[in-house]
C-alpha positions as CSV (number, residue, x, y, z in Angstrom):
1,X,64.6,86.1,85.3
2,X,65.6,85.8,88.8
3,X,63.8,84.7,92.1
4,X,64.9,87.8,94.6
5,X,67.4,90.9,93.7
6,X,69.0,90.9,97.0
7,X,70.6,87.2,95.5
8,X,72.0,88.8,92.7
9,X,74.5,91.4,93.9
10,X,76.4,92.5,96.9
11,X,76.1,95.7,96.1
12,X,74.4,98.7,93.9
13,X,77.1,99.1,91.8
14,X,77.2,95.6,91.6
15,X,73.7,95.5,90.5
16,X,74.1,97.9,88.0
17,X,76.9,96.0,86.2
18,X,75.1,93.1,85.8
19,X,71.9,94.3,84.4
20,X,74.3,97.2,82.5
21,X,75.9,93.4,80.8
22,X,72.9,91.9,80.7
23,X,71.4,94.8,78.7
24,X,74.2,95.1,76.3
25,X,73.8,91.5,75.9
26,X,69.8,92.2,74.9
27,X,68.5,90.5,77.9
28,X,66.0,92.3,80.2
29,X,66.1,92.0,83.6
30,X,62.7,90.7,85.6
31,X,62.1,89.7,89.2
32,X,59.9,86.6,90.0
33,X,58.2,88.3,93.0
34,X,58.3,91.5,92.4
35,X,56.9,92.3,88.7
36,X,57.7,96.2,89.6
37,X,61.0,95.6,88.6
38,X,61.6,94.5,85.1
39,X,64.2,96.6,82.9
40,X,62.4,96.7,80.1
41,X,60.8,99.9,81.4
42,X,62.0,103.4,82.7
43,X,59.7,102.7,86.0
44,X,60.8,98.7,86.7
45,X,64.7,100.5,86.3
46,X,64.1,103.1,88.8
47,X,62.2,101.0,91.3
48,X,65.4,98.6,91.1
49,X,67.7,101.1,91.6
50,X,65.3,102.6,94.8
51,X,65.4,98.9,96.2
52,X,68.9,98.3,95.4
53,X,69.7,101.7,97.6
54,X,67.6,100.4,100.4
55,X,69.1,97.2,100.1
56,X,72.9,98.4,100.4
57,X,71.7,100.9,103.4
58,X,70.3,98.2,105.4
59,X,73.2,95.9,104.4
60,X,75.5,99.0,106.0
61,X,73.6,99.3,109.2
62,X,74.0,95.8,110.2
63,X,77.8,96.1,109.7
64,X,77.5,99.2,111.8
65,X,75.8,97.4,114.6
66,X,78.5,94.4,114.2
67,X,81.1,96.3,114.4
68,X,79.6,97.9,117.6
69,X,79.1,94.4,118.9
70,X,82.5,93.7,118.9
71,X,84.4,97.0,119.6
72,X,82.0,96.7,123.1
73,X,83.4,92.8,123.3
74,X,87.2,94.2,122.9
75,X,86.3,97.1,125.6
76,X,84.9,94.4,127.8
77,X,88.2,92.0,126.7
78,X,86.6,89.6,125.1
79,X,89.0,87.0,123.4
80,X,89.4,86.7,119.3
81,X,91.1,84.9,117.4
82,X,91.9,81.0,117.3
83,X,91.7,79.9,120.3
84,X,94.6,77.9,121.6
85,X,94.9,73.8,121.1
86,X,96.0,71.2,123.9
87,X,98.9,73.8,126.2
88,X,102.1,71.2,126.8
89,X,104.1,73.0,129.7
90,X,102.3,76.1,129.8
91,X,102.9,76.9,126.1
92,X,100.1,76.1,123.3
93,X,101.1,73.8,120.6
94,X,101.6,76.8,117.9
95,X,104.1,78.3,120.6
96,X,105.8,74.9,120.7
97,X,105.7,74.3,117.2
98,X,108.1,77.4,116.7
99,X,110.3,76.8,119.5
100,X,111.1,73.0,119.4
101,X,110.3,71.5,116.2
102,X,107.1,69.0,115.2
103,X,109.5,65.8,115.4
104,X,110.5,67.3,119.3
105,X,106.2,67.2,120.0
106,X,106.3,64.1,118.4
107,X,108.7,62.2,120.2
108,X,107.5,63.8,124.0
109,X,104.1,62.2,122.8
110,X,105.2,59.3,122.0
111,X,107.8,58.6,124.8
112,X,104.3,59.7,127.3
113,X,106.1,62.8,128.7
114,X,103.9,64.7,127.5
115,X,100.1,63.8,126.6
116,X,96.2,64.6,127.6
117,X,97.1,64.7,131.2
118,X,99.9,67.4,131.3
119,X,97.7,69.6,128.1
120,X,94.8,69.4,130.9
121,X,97.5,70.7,134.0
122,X,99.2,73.1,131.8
């Protein structure tokens, strides 16, 4: 037994592999809160397989309307990505990671010529 469907699976045809194993297997398939679906019948399979359908066609128009979301953001030049940690001399630490070396950062922050106050300038 199992308390919601839509916890199950991420999709139909993962749905349908499951209960497919659990069937070999001899186990029927029922849903706590909706006792329309139970796979010991033709009717609880094909209400499963109607909800499992409108599941996955919701599940696609909200990744449609993402994906809007943030091709409008790129348009509009929105940032992504990581965004950059404490800039020494203009660069960000990644940048100066690749160009001088960890021990280099390391001794600048240590000797004070670089710290807080040039990250916050830079």
């Amino acid at each position: 037994m199992r308390a919601r469907v839509d916890r199950l699976a991420r999709s139909t045809s993962d749905l349908y592999r499951i209960v497919s194993e659990l069937t070999r297997r001899g186990v029927e398939f029922k849903v706590l809160d909706d006792p329309s679906i139970d796979t010991s019948s033709r009717t609880g399979k094909l209400v499963m397989g109607i909800l499992a359908l409108i599941a996955e066609f919701e599940n696609d128009i909200r990744r449609e309307g993402q994906q809007d979301g943030i091709n409008k953001a790129k348009a509009a030049g929105v940032p992504f990505g990581p965004k950059p940690i404490l800039k020494p001399f203009g660069k960000t630490v990644r940048q100066s990671r690749k160009s001088c070396g960890v021990q280099s950062l390391a001794s600048q922050y240590l000797s004070g010529t670089w710290g807080a106050t040039q990250a916050a300038a830079g």
